[in-house]
C-alpha positions as CSV (number, residue, x, y, z in Angstrom):
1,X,73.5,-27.5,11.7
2,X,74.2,-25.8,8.7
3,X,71.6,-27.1,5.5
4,X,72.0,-26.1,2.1
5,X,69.1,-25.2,-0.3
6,X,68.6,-26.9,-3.3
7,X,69.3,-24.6,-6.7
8,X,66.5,-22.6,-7.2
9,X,65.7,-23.4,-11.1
10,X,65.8,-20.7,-13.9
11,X,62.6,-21.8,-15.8
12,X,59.9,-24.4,-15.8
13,X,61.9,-27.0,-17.8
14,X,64.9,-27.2,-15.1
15,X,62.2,-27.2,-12.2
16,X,60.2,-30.1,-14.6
17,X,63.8,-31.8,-14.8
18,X,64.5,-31.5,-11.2
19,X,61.4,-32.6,-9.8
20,X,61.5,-35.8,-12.0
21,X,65.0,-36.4,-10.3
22,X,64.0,-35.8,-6.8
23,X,61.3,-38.1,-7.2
24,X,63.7,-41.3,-8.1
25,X,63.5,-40.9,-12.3
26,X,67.8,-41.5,-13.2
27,X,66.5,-41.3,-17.2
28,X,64.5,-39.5,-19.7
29,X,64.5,-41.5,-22.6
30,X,64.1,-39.1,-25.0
31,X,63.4,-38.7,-28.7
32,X,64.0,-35.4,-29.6
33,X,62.0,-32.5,-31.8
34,X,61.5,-28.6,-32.0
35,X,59.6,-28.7,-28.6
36,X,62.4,-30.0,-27.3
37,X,63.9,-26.6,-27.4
38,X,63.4,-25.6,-23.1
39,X,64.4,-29.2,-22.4
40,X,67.7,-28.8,-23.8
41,X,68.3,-25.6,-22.5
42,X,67.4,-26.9,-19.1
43,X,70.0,-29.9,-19.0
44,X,72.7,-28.0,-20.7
45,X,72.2,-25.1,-17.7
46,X,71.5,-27.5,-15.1
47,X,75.2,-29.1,-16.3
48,X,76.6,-26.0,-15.9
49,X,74.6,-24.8,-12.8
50,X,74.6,-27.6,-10.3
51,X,71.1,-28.3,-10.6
52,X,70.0,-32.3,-10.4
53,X,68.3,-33.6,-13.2
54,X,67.8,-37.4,-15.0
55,X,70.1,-38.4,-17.2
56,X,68.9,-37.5,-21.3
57,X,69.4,-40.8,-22.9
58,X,69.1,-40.8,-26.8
59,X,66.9,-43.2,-28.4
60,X,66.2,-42.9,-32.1
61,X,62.8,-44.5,-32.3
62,X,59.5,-43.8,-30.0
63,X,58.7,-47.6,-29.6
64,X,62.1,-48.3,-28.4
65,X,62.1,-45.6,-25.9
66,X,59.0,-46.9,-24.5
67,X,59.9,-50.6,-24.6
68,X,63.8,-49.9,-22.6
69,X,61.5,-48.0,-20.0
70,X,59.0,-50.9,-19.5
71,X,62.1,-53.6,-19.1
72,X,63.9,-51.1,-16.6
73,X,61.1,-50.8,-14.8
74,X,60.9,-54.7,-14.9
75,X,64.8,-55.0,-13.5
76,X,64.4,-52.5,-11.2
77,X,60.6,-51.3,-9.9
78,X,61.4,-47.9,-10.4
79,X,59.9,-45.9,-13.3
80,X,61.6,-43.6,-15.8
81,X,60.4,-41.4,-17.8
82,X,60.0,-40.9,-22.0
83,X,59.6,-37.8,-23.8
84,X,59.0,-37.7,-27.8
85,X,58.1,-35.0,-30.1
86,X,54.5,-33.2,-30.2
87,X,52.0,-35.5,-31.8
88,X,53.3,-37.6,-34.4
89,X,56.2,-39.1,-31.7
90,X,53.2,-39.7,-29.3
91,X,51.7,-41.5,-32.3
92,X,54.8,-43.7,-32.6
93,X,54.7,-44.2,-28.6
94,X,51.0,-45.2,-28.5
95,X,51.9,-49.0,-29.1
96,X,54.6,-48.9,-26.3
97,X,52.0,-47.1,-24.1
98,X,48.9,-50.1,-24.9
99,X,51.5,-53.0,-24.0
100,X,52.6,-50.8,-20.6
101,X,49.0,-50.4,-19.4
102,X,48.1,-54.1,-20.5
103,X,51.3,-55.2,-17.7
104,X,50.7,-52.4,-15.1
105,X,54.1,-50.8,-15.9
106,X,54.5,-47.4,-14.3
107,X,55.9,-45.2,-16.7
108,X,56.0,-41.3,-17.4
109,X,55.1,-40.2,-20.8
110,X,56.0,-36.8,-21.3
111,X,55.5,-35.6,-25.1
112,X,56.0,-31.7,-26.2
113,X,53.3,-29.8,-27.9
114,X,53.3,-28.0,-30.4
115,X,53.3,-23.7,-29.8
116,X,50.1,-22.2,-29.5
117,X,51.4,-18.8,-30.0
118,X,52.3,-16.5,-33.2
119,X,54.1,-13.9,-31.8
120,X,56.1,-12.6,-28.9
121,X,56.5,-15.4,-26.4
122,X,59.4,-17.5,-25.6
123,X,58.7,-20.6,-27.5
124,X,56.3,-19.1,-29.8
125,X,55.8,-20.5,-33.2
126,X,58.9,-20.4,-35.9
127,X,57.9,-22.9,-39.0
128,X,55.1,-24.1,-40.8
129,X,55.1,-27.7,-39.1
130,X,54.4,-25.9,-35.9
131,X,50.8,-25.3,-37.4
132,X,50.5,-28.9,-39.3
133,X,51.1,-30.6,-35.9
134,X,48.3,-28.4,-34.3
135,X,45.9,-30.6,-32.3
136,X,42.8,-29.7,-30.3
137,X,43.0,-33.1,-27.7
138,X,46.5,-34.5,-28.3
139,X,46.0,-36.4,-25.2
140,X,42.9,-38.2,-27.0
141,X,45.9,-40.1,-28.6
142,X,46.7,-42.3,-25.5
143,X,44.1,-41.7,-23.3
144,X,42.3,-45.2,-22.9
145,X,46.1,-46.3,-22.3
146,X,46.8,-43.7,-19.3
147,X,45.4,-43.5,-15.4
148,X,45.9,-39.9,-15.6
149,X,46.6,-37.4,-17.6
150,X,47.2,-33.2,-18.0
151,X,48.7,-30.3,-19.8
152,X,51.3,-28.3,-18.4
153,X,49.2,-24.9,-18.3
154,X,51.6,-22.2,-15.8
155,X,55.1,-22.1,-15.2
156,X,54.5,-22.9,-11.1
157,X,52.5,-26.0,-11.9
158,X,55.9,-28.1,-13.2
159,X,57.1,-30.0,-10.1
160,X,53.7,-30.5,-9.1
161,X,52.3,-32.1,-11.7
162,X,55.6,-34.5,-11.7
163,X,54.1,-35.5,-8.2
164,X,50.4,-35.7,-9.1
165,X,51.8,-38.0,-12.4
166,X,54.0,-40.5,-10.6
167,X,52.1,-40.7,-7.7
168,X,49.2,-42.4,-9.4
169,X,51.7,-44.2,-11.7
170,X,52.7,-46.4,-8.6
171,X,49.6,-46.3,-7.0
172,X,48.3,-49.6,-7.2
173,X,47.1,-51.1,-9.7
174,X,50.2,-49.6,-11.2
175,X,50.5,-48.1,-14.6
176,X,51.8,-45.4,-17.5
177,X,50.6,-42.0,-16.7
178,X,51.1,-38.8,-19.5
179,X,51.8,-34.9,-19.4
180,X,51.5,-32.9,-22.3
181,X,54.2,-30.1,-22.8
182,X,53.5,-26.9,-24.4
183,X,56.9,-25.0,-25.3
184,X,55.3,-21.5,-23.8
185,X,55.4,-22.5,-20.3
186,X,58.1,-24.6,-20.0
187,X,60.0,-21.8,-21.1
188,X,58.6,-19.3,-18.4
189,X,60.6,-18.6,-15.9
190,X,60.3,-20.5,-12.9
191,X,58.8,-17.9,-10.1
192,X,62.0,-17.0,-7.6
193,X,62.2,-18.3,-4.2
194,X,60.0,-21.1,-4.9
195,X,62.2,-24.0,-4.1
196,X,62.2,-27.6,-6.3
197,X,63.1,-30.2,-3.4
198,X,61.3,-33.4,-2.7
199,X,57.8,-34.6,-3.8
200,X,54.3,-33.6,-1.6
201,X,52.6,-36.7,-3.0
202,X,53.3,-40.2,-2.1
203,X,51.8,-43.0,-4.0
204,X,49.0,-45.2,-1.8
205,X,50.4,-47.7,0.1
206,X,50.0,-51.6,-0.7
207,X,46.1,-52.9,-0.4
208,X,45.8,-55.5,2.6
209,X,43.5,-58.3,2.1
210,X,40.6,-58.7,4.5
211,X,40.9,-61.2,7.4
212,X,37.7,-63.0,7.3
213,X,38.1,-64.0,3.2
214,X,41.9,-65.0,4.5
215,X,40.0,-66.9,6.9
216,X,37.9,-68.7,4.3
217,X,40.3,-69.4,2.0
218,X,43.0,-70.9,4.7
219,X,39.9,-73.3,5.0
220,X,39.6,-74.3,1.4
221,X,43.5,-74.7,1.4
222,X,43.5,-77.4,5.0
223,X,40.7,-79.1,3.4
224,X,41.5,-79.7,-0.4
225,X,42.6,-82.8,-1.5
226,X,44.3,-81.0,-5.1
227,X,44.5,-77.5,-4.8
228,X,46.4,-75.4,-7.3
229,X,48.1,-71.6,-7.8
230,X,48.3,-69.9,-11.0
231,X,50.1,-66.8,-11.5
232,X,51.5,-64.9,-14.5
233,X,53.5,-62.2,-13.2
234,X,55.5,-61.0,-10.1
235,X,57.0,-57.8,-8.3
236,X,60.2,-56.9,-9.9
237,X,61.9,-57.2,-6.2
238,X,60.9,-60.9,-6.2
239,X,59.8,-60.8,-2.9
240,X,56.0,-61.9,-3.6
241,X,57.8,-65.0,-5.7
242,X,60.1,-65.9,-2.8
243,X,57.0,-65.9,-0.2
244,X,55.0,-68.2,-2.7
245,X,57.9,-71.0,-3.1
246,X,57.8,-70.6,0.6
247,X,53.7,-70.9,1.1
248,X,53.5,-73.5,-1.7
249,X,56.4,-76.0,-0.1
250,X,54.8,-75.5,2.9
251,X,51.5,-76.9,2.2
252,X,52.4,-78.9,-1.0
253,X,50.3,-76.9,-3.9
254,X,51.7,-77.1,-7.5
255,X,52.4,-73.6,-9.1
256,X,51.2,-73.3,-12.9
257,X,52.5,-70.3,-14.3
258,X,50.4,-70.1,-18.1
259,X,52.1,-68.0,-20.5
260,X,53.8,-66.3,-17.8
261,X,54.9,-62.8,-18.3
262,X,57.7,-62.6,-16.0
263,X,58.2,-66.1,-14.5
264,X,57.6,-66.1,-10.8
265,X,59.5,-69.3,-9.7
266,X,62.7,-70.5,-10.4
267,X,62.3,-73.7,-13.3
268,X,63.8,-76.1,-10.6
269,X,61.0,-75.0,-7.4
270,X,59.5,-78.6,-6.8
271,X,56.4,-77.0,-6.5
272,X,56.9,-75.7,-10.1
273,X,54.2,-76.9,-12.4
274,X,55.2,-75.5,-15.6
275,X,53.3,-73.8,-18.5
276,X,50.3,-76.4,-19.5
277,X,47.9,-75.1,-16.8
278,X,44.7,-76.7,-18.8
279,X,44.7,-80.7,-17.1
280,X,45.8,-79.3,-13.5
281,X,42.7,-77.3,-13.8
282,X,40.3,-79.6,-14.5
283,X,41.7,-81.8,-11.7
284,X,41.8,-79.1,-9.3
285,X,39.4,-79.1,-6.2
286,X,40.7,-75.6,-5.5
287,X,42.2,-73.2,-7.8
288,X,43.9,-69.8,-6.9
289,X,44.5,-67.5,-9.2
290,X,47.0,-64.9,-8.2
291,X,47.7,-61.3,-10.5
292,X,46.7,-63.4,-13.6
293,X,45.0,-61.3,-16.4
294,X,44.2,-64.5,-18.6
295,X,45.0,-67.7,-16.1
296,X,43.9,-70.2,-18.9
297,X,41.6,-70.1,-22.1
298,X,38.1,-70.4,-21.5
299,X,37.5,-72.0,-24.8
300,X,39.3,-74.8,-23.4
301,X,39.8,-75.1,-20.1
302,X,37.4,-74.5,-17.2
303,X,37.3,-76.0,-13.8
304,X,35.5,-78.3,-12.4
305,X,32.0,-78.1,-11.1
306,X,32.7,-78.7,-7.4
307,X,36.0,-76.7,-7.6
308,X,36.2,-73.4,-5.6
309,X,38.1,-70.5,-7.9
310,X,39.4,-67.3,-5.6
311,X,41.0,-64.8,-7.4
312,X,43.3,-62.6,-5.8
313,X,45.3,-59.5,-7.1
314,X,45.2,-55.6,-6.8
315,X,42.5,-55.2,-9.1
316,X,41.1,-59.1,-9.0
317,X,38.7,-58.5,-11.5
318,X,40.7,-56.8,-14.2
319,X,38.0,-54.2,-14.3
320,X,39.8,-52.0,-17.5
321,X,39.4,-55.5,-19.8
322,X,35.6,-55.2,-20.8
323,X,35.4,-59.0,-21.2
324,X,36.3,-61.3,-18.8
325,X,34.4,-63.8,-17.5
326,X,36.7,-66.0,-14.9
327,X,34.7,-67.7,-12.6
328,X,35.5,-66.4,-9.4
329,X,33.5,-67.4,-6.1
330,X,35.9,-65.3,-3.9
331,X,37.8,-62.1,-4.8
332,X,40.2,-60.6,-2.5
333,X,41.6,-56.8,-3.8
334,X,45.0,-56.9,-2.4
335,X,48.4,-56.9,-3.0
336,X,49.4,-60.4,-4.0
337,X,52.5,-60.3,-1.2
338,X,50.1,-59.5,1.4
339,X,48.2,-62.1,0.5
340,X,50.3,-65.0,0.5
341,X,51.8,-63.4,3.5
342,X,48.3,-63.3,5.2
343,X,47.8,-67.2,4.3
344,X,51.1,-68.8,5.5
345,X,50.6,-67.0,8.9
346,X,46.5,-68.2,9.0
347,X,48.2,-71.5,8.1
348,X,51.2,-71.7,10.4
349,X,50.2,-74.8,12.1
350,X,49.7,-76.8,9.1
351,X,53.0,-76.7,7.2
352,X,54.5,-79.7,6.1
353,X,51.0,-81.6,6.7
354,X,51.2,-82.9,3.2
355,X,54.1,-84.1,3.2
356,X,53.3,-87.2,0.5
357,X,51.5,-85.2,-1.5
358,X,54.8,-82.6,-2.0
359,X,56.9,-85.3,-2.8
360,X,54.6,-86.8,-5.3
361,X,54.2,-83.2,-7.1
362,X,58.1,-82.6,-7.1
363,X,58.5,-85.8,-8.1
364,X,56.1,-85.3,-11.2
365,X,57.9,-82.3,-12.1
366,X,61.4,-83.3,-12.1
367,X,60.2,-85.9,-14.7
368,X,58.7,-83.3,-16.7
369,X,61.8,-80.8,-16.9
370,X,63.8,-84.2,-17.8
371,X,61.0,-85.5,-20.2
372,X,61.7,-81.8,-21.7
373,X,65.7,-81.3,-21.6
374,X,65.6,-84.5,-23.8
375,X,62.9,-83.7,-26.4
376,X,64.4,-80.3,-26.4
377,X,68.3,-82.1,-27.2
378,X,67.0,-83.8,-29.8
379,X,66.0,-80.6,-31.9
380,X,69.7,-80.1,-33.0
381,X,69.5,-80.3,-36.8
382,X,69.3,-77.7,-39.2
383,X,67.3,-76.2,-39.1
384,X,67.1,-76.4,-35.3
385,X,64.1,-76.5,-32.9
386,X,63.1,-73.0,-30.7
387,X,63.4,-75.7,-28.3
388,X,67.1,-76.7,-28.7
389,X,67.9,-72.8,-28.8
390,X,66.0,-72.1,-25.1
391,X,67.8,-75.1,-23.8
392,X,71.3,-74.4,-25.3
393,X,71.0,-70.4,-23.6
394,X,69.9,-71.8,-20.7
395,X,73.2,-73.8,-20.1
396,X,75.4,-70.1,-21.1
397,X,73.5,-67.8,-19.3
398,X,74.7,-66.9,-15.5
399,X,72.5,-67.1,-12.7
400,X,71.7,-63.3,-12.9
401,X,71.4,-62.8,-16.4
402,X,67.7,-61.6,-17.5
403,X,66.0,-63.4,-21.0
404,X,63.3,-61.4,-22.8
405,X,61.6,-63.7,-25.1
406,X,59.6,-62.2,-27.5
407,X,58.6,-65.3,-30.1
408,X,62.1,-66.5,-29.8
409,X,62.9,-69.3,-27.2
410,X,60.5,-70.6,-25.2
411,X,60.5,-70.0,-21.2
412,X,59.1,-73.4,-20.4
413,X,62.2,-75.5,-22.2
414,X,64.6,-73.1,-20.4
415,X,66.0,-73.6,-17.1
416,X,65.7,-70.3,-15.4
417,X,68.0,-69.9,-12.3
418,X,65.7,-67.5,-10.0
419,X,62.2,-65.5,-10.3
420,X,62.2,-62.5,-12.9
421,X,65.0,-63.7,-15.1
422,X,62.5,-64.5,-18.2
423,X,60.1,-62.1,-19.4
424,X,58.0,-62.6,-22.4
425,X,55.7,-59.7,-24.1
426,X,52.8,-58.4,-22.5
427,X,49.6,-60.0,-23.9
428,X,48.6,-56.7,-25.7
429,X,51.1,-58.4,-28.3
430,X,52.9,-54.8,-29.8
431,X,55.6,-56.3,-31.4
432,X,58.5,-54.7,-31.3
433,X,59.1,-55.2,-27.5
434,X,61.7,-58.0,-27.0
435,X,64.7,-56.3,-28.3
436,X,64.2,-52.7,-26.9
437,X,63.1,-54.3,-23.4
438,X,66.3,-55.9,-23.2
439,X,68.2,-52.8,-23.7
440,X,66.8,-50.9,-20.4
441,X,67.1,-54.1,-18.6
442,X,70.8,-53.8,-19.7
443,X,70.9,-50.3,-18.8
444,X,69.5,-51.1,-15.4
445,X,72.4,-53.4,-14.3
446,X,75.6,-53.8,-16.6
447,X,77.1,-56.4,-14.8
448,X,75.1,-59.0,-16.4
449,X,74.0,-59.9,-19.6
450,X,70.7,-59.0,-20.9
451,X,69.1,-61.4,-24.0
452,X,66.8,-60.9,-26.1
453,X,65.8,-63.9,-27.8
454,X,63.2,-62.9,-30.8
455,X,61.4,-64.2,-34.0
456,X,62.8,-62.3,-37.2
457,X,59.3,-60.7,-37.4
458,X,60.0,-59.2,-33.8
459,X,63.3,-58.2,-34.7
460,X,62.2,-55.7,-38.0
461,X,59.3,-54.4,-35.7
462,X,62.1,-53.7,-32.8
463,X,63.7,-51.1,-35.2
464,X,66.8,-52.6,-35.1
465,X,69.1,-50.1,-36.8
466,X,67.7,-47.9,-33.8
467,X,68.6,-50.7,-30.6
468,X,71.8,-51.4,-32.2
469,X,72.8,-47.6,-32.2
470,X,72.1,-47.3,-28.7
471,X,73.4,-50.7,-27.6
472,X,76.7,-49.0,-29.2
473,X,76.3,-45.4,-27.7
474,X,75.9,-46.7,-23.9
475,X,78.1,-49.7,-24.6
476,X,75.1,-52.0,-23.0
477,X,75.6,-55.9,-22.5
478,X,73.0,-57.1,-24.6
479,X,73.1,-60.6,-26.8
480,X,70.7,-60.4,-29.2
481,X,69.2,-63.6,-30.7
482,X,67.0,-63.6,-34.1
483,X,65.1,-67.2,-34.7
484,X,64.6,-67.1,-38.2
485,X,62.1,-69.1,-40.5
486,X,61.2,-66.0,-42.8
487,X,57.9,-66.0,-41.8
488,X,55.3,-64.9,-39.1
489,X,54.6,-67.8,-37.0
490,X,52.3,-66.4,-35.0
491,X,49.9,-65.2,-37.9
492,X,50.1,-68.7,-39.5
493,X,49.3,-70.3,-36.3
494,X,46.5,-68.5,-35.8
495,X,45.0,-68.8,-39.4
496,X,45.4,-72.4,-38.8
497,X,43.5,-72.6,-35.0
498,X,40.6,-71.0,-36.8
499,X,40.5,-72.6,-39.9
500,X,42.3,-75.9,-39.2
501,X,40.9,-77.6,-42.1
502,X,40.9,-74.4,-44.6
503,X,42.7,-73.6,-47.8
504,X,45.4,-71.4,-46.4
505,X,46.5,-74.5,-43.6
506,X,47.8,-76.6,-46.7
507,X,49.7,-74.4,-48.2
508,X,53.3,-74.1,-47.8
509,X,53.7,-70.4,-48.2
510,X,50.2,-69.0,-46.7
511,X,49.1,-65.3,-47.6
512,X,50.2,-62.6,-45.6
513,X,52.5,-64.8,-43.9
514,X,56.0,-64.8,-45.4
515,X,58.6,-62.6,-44.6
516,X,61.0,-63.2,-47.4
517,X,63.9,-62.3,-48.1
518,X,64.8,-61.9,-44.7
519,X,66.9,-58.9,-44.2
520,X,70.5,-59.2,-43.5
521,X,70.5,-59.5,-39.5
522,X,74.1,-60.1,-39.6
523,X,75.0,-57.1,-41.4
524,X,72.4,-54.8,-39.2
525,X,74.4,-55.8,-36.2
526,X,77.5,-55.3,-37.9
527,X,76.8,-51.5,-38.9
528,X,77.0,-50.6,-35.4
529,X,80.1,-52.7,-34.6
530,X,78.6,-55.2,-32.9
531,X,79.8,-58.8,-33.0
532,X,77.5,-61.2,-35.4
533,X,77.1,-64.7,-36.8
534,X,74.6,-66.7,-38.3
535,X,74.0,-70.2,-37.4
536,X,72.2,-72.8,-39.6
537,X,72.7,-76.2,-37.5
538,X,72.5,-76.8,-33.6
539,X,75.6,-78.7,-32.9
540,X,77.0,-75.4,-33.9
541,X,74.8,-73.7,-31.4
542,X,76.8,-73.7,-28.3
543,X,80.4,-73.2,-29.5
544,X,78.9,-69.6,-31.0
545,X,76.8,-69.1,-28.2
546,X,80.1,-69.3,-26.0
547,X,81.9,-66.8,-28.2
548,X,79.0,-64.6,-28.3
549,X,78.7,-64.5,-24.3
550,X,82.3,-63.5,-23.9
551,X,82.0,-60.9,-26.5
552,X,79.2,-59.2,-24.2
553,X,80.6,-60.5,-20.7
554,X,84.3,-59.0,-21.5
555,X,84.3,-57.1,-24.3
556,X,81.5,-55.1,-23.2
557,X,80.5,-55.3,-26.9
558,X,77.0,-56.1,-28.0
559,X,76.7,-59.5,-30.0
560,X,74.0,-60.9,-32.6
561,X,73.1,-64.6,-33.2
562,X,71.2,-65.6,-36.6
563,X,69.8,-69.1,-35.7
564,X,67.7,-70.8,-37.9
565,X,64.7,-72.7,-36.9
566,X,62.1,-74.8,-37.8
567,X,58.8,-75.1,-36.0
């Protein structure tokens, strides 16, 4: 059998690029500067040359590169890559970076550095920025945000250090790994008859939980009278969400997802609690809290004294937050399907035991979601309610389409079709993320439509004169949504939590708080073609919500809705 060799590459850019491909990155999201220089050189050869690289996708703002990366990633479970200029574009990255780490999102951050040479070398320094951007530890910018991170030293070390990087980045508990570039080497040439092909490194494999706590907590599940699941986030595959609705049906436990990051069962799951985890808690003879950094506020919420509380996740104990103080009488370091997969089998016997109990729970939460549709109906004035918006793009959006909320429309009044279709920011709270999220969700799978459903203050941190240029340039299906009130909700809400009966709560405009005049949304979207309107009263909601989900569906043209709201 005859077998070709793969290309052998010309320097230590292409072999850099090449590597990143064999190893399953389709994009560098890329923000370009003068290290950029053996990059572009390696794509144009490798064009010419037959070599296999990513695809170089354009993004015109660090934070947006970053933030379409994370929500790829969150479509797909497969990382990609983001490279930005020396420095000062790492700088810009940093916020992208914190909110990756804070939601385990494998990512490779690649960032050039600046030449450390005067004279003769390939790459070598050629203007005065080339010594302003001089750093001793330019790695010290990110660091606390990384597992691991390097600088590219020698030519030969290129497609190894892609394995060494992504290798930890999916090792569990996953997360954003960064290499430092230096122009000099990647513009060495790559040492001949070395061949790029596939990776030497393979990321550890999922953690499996240890029999005898499965054994104790299978007990504590057959003998509770009110036991209870809270979870926050899933695997991008779904499959951990579809063997929970499974174990939870089975043995009739109610699913609380708190300010859920990525919602984890579908809105209609009987066993479905919703969002307000704090009275099924307190009730709770047995609480299990699954991959849930924060699983409710201690301030306000803790269980009760008899209660048994078993946390279970890859990294159960959050050990990179230095505060947290969950009680937790059992911890199991797993991965959160093996778990549940451990349990139903421990438990085989006993499904469908409670079978009163499940139909009292689905029964409870079927009146809630109606209890909710209505309330949410009746917020149709105008201004309308965030409310009446999630429930109105609940009824246009397809089964597959994917919602990013990032202060926009609330997951818990929407009715979400199937696990992983409504994501909200990670609680590192970098604004910014909603918008650019959507777009590598959008890039991920262009046969649906990808929303992104955000506060006006989200939107002007999203750089939206950069997400609307790209939208355009890859012709991505994204419907943008912008709730505007002109101010920032989320900074008035928390003046008032701490000082509900202060100065600042009874004013009407509170310092630091306003955000008027509201730029001209409309006419942002419109400067990059897209399709726009602005809507001031809900009965005129749906009608443009229509219009603007044909636009995306057909016309393969991104669309804007202004909506005003009052909260």
């Amino acid at each position: 059998m005859n077998r070709t060799s793969p290309p052998i590459p010309g320097t230590a850019a292409e072999a850099l690029l090449m590597r990143m491909k064999a190893c399953g990155i389709d994009y560098l999201f890329a923000n370009g500067g003068t290290d950029f220089a053996p990059i572009i050189e390696a794509f144009a050869r490798g064009s010419t040359s037959g070599l296999d690289m990513p695809e170089p996708v354009v993004v015109t703002h660090e934070t947006a590169a970053v933030a379409m990366a994370h929500g790829y990633y969150l479509a797909t479970g497969r990382p990609q890559a983001v490279m930005v200029h020396v420095n000062v574009g790492l700088a810009n990255s940093a916020m992208g970076l914190i909110n990756a780490a804070s939601e385990n999102i494998p990512l490779f951050m690649l960032a050039g550095r600046t030449p450390i040479t005067e004279f003769d070398r390939t790459g070598a320094r050629m203007t005065p920025i080339q010594y302003g951007q001089e750093m001793r530890d330019q790695g010290a910018l990110v660091r606390e945000s990384v597992k691991w991170d390097y600088e590219l030293r020698y030519p030969e070390q290129a497609a190894l250090l892609v394995d060494r990087a992504l290798s930890i980045a999916m090792s569990e508990p996953r997360g954003p790994v960064y290499l430092g570039l230096p122009r000099e080497p990647l513009a060495e040439p790559w040492p001949k008859n070395l061949p790029v092909d596939g990776p030497v490194q393979a990321p550890s494999g999922a953690l499996h939980p240890d029999p005898e706590q499965i054994a104790r907590v299978a007990e504590l599940v057959s003998g509770s009278a009110n036991p209870l699941i809270v979870v926050q986030r899933s695997d991008p595959e779904g499959d951990f969400s579809r063997a929970l609705s499974a174990f939870a049906n089975d043995h009739a436990i109610p699913v609380a997802e708190f300010r859920g990051l990525r919602n984890v069962l579908a809105t209609g799951d009987p066993m479905a609690a919703g969002s307000a985890v704090g009275p099924l808690v307190r009730e709770a003879d047995l609480v299990i809290v699954v991959d849930a950094p924060v699983p409710w506020i201690q301030r306000n919420v803790q269980p009760a004294d008899g209660a048994s509380v078993v946390h279970i996740g890859p990294d159960p104990h959050f050990s990179h937050m230095p505060v947290r103080s969950f009680r937790t009488d059992i911890a199991i370091q797993c991965s959160p399907l093996a778990a549940i997969g451990a349990l139903a089998r421990a438990m085989e016997g006993e499904a469908g035991r409670n079978a009163d109990r499940h139909a009292d729970i689905a029964g409870r939460n079927a009146a809630r979601l109606a209890e909710a549709r209505t309330g949410a109906l009746a917020g149709n004035g105008g201004p309308m309610t965030p409310a009446f918006i999630a429930a109105c793009l609940s009824d246009a959006m397809d089964e597959n389409d994917v919602v990013f909320s990032e202060l926009g429309a609330p997951l818990e009044a929407m009715d979400l079709k199937g696990p992983n279709t409504g994501f909200t920011p990670p609680f590192s709270g970098g604004l910014g993320w909603g918008m650019p999220a959507a777009l590598g969700a959008a890039l991920a799978d262009r046969g649906r439509v990808s929303v992104a459903s955000v506060g006006d203050g989200s939107y002007i941190f999203a750089n939206p004169v950069a997400c609307h240029q790209v939208a355009e340039s890859l012709q991505l299906p994204l419907l943008t949504i912008v709730s505007n009130n002109g101010i920032w909700n989320a900074v008035r809400r928390a003046a008032v939590a701490v000082y509900p009966d202060g100065e600042a709560a009874k004013m009407n405009r509170m310092p630091i708080t306003s955000l008027a005049p509201v730029p001209d949304c409309v006419g942002i979207a419109r400067a990059s073609r897209g399709w726009a309107r602005s809507v001031e009263r809900g009965d005129d909601l749906p009608g443009a919500l229509a219009e603007a989900m044909t636009c995306v569906r057909e016309e393969k043209r991104q669309a804007l809705l202004e909506v005003k709201v009052s909260y």
